[in-house]
PAZAVO-989881 format. One record per residue (C-alpha): residue in one letter; x, y, z. Coordinates in pm, whole numbers. Each point is the difference from the previous one (the first is absolute). Example, Ala and Ser with C-alpha at 12.3 -4.5 7.8 and 13.67 -1.06 7.14 Angstrom:
! residues 2
+----+--------+--------+--------+
! aa !      u !      v !      w !
+----+--------+--------+--------+
!  A !   1230 !   -450 !    780 !
!  S !    137 !    344 !    -66 !
+----+--------+--------+--------+
***
This chain:
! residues 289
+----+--------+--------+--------+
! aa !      u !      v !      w !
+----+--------+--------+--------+
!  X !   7102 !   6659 !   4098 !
!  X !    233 !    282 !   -201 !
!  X !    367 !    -13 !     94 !
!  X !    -23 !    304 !    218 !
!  X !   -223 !   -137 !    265 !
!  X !    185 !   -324 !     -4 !
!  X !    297 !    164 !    129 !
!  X !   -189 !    204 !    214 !
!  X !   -196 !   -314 !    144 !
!  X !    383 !   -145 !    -13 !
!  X !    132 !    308 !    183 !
!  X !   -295 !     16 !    270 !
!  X !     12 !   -345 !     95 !
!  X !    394 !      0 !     29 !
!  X !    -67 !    323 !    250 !
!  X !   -299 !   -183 !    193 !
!  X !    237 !   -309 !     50 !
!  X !    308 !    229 !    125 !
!  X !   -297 !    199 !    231 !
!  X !   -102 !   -287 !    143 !
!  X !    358 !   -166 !     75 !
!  X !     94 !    323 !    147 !
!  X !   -314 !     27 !    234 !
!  X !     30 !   -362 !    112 !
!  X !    420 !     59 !     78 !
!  X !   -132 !    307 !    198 !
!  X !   -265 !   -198 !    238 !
!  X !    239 !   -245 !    -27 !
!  X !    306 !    127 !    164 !
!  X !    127 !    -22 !    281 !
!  X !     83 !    288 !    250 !
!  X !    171 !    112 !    299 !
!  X !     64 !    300 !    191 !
!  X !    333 !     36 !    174 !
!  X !     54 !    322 !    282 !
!  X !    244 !     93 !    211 !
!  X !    -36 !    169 !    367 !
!  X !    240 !    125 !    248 !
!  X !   -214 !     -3 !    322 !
!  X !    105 !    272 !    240 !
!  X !    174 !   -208 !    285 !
!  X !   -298 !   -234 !    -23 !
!  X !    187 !   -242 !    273 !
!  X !     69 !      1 !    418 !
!  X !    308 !     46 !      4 !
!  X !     51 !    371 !     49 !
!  X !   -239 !    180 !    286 !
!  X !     62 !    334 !   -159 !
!  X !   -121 !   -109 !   -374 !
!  X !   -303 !   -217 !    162 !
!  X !   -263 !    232 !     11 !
!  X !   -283 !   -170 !   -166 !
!  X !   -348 !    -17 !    169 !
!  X !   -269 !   -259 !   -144 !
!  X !   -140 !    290 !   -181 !
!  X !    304 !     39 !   -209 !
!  X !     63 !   -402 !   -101 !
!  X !   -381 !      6 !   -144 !
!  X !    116 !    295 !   -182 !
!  X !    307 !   -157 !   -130 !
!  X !   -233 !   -322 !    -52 !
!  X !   -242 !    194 !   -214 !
!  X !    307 !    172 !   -191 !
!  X !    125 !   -342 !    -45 !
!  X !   -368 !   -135 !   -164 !
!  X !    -16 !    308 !   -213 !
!  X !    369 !   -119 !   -172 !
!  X !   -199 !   -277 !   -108 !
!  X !    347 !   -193 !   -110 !
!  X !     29 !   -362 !     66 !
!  X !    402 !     56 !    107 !
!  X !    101 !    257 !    203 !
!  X !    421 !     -9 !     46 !
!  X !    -19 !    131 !    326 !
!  X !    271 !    226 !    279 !
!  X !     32 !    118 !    327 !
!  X !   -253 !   -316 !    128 !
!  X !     12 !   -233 !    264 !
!  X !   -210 !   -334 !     12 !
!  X !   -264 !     96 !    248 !
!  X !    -38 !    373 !    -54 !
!  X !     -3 !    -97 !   -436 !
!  X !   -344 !   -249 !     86 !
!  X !   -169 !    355 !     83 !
!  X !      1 !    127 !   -311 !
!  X !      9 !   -309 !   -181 !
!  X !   -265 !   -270 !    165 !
!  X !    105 !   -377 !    -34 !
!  X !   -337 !   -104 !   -139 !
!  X !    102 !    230 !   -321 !
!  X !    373 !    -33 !    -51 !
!  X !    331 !   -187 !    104 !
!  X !    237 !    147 !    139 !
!  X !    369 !    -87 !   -105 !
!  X !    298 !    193 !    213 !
!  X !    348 !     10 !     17 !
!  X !    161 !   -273 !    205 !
!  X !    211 !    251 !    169 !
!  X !      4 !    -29 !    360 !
!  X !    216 !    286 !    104 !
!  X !   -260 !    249 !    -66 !
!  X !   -385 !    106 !    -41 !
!  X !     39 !    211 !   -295 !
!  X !    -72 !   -255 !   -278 !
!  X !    -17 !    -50 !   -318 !
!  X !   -293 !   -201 !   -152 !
!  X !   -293 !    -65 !   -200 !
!  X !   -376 !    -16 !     21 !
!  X !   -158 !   -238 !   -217 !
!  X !   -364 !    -19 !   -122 !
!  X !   -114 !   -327 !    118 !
!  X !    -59 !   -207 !   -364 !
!  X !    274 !    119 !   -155 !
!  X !    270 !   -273 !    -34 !
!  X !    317 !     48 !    135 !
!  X !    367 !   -146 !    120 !
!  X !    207 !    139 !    316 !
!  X !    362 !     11 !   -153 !
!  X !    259 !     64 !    297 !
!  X !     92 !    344 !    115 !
!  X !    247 !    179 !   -201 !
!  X !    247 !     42 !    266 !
!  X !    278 !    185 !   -219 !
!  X !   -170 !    328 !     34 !
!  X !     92 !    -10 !    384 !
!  X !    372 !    112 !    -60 !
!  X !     22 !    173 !    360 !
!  X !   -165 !    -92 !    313 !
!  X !   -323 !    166 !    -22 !
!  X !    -60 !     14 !   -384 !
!  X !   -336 !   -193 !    -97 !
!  X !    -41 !   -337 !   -202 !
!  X !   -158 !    -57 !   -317 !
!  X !   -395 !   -155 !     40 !
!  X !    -14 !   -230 !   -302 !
!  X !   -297 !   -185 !   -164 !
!  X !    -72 !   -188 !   -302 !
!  X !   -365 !     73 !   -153 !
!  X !   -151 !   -230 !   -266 !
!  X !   -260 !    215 !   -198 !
!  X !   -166 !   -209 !   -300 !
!  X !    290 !   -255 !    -11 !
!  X !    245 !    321 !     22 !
!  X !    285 !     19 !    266 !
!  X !    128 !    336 !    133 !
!  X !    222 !     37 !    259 !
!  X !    -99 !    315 !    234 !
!  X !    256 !    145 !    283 !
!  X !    -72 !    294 !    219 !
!  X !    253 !    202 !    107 !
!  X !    100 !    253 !    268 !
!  X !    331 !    154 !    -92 !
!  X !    195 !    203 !    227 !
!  X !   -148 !    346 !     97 !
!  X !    209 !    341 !     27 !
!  X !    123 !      0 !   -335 !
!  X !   -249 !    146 !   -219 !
!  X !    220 !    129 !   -251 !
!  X !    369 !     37 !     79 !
!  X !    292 !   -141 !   -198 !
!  X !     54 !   -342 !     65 !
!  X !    297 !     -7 !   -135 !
!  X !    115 !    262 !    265 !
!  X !   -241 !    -94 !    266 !
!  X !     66 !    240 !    306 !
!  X !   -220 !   -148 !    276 !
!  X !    -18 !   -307 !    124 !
!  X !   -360 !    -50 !   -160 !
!  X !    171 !     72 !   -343 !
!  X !    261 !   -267 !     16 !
!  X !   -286 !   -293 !    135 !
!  X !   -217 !     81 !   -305 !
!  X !    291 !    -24 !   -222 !
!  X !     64 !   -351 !    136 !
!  X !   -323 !    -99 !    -80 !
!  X !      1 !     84 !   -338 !
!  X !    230 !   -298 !   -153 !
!  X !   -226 !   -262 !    190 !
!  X !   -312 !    159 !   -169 !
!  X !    161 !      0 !   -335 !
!  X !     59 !   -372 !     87 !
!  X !   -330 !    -86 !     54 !
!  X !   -121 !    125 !   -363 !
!  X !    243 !   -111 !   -197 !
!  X !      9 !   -316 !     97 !
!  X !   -381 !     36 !    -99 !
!  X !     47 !    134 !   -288 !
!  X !    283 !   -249 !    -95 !
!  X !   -250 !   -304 !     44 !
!  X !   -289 !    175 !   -198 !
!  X !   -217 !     89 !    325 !
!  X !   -316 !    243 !     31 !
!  X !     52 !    207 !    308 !
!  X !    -94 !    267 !    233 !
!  X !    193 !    189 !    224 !
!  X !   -172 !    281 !    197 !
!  X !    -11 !    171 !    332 !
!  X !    184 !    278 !    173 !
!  X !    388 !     56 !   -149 !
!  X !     24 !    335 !    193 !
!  X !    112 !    111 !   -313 !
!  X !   -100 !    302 !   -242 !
!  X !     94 !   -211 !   -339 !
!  X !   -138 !    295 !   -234 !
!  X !    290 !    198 !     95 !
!  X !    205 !     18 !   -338 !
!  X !    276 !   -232 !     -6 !
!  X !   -109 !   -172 !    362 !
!  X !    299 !   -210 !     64 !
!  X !   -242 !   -269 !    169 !
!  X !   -202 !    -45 !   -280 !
!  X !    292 !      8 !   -242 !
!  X !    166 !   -276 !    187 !
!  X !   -298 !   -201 !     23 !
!  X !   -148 !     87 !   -347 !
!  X !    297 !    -94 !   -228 !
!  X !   -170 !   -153 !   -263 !
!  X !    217 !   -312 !     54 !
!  X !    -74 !   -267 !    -84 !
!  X !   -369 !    230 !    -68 !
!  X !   -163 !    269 !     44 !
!  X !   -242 !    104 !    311 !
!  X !   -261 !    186 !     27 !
!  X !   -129 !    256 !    294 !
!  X !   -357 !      7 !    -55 !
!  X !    -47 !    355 !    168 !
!  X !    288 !    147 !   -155 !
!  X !    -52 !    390 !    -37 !
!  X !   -350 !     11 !    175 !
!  X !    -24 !    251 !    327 !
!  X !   -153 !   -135 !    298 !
!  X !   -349 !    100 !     95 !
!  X !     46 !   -130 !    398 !
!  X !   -121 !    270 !    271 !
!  X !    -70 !    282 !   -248 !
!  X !    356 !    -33 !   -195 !
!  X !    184 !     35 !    293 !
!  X !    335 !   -219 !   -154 !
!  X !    114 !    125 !   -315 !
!  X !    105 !   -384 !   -134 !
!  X !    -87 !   -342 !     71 !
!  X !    232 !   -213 !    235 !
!  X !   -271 !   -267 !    -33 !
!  X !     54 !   -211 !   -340 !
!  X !    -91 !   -255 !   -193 !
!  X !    236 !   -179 !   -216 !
!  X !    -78 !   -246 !   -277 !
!  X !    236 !   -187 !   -241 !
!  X !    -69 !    -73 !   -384 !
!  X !   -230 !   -251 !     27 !
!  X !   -247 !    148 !    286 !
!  X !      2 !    309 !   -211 !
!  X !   -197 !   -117 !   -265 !
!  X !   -255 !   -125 !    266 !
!  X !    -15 !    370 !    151 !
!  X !   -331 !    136 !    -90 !
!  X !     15 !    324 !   -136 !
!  X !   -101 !    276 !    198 !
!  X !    -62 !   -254 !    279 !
!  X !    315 !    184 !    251 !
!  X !   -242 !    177 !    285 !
!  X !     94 !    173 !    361 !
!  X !   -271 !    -10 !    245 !
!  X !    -25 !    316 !    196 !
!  X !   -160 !     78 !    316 !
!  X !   -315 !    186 !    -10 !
!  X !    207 !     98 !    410 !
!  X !    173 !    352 !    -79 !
!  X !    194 !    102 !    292 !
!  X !    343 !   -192 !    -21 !
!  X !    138 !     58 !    320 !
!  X !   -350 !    -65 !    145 !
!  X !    -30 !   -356 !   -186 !
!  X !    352 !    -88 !    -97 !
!  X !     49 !   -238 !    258 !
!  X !   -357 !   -149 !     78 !
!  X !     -1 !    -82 !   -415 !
!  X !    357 !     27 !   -167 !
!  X !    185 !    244 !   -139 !
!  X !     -6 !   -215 !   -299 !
!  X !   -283 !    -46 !   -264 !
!  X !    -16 !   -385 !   -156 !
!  X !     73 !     20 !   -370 !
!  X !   -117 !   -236 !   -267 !
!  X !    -33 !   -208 !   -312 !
!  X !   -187 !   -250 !   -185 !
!  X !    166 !   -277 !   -188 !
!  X !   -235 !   -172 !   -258 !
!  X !     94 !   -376 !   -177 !
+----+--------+--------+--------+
***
């Protein structure tokens, strides 16, 4: 055999073995899809907002199937009204302990996919009335991420904190050094996290103070993972996101790229279907190990 088809035969085979590795990591790895999903009020507590007919829970239930994530950080649910769109036999259901109120926090959790409950993250309720923190612990491929969803304080879409006017203003801005707590102290002990859900919060207006605060870049940097996208949700309607998903450093590099999605209702009319689906669309990602 001449030299030249040596180190082609070299070169080939070198390219064969790197194919092959490359194919088996791929069928290898291991995946999962995390959302987010404000439910409209999906809870008893307030006659006015419960105006849901069986129709509209298999709606929401199909909705829910079409996501197709194996977490959902969920808000706005309630323990018995959550089961409707979300049947036992499929997930677990893991809610804020909170007992003052039926406007959770919470998660619903593919059934097979390993998981810890971590206690509430009770900070977050500065004022009477302000939500906890649902926490959980997933173990993906021998991985551990923690995962909290939020629901910050609404009424404050964009206003100064730092000058808040309204009473809605100066609760958000309370709950901003408590968040900042909870992913540092993350990012001090070398964690993979998630934190996603409703912030009430536009954070792609230049210079947000919220996100400023909260995205320091000490100890390390965070990352929004729909950072300058426009929402699709009821034809456009909202300008920005208020829904987000948050990763730190080491989640990142799990994010699959191009994986951030919003589901959209195929349901046009908002004021029609606002209230009998949400007036929120679930966002979200895959992470792949």
């Amino acid at each position: 055999m001449s030299n030249n088809r040596t180190v082609r035969y070299l070169v080939a085979s070198v390219l064969l073995v790197f194919l092959v590795k490359a194919l088996s990591f791929g069928a290898n790895a291991a995946k999962i899809k995390i959302a987010s999903w404000n439910i409209y009020w999906l809870t008893s507590e307030d006659p006015d907002h419960h105006r849901r007919k069986d129709g509209d829970y298999a709606k929401l239930a199909r909705y829910a199937n079409d996501l197709e994530a194996d977490v959902i950080a969920l808000q706005e649910v309630d323990r018995g009204f959550v089961r409707k769109v979300f049947p036992l036999q499929q997930y677990r259901i893991e809610l804020s302990h909170r007992d003052d109120t039926t406007q959770r926090t919470g998660f619903a959790i593919r059934k097979g996919i390993r998981y810890r409950r971590l206690p509430d993250y009770r900070a977050l309720s500065t004022k009477w009335g302000l939500r906890y923190g649902t926490v959980i612990e997933l173990e993906v491929d021998g991985r551990k991420i923690d995962l909290m969803s939020v629901h910050l304080k609404s009424g404050c879409h964009d206003r100064d904190l730092d000058r808040p006017g309204t009473r809605s203003c100066r609760e958000l801005k309370s709950q901003a050094r408590p968040l900042e707590s909870w992913i540092d102290r993350r990012l001090e002990r070398g964690r993979a996290f998630v934190l996603l859900g409703d912030f009430n919060r536009r954070m792609d207006k230049p210079g947000d103070d919220l996100w400023h605060f909260i995205a320091d870049g000490n100890p390390k940097p965070i990352y929004r993972v729909n950072a300058g996208r426009k929402p699709k949700c009821w034809n456009g309607r909202f300008a920005e996101f208020i829904d987000h998903i948050i990763v730190g450093p080491i989640a990142k590099n799990a994010v699959k790229s191009h994986s951030f999605e919003e589901l959209t209702y195929a349901e046009r009319n908002y004021y029609r279907w606002r209230r009998r689906l949400s007036d929120h669309c679930p966002i979200s990602i895959e992470l792949v190990f």
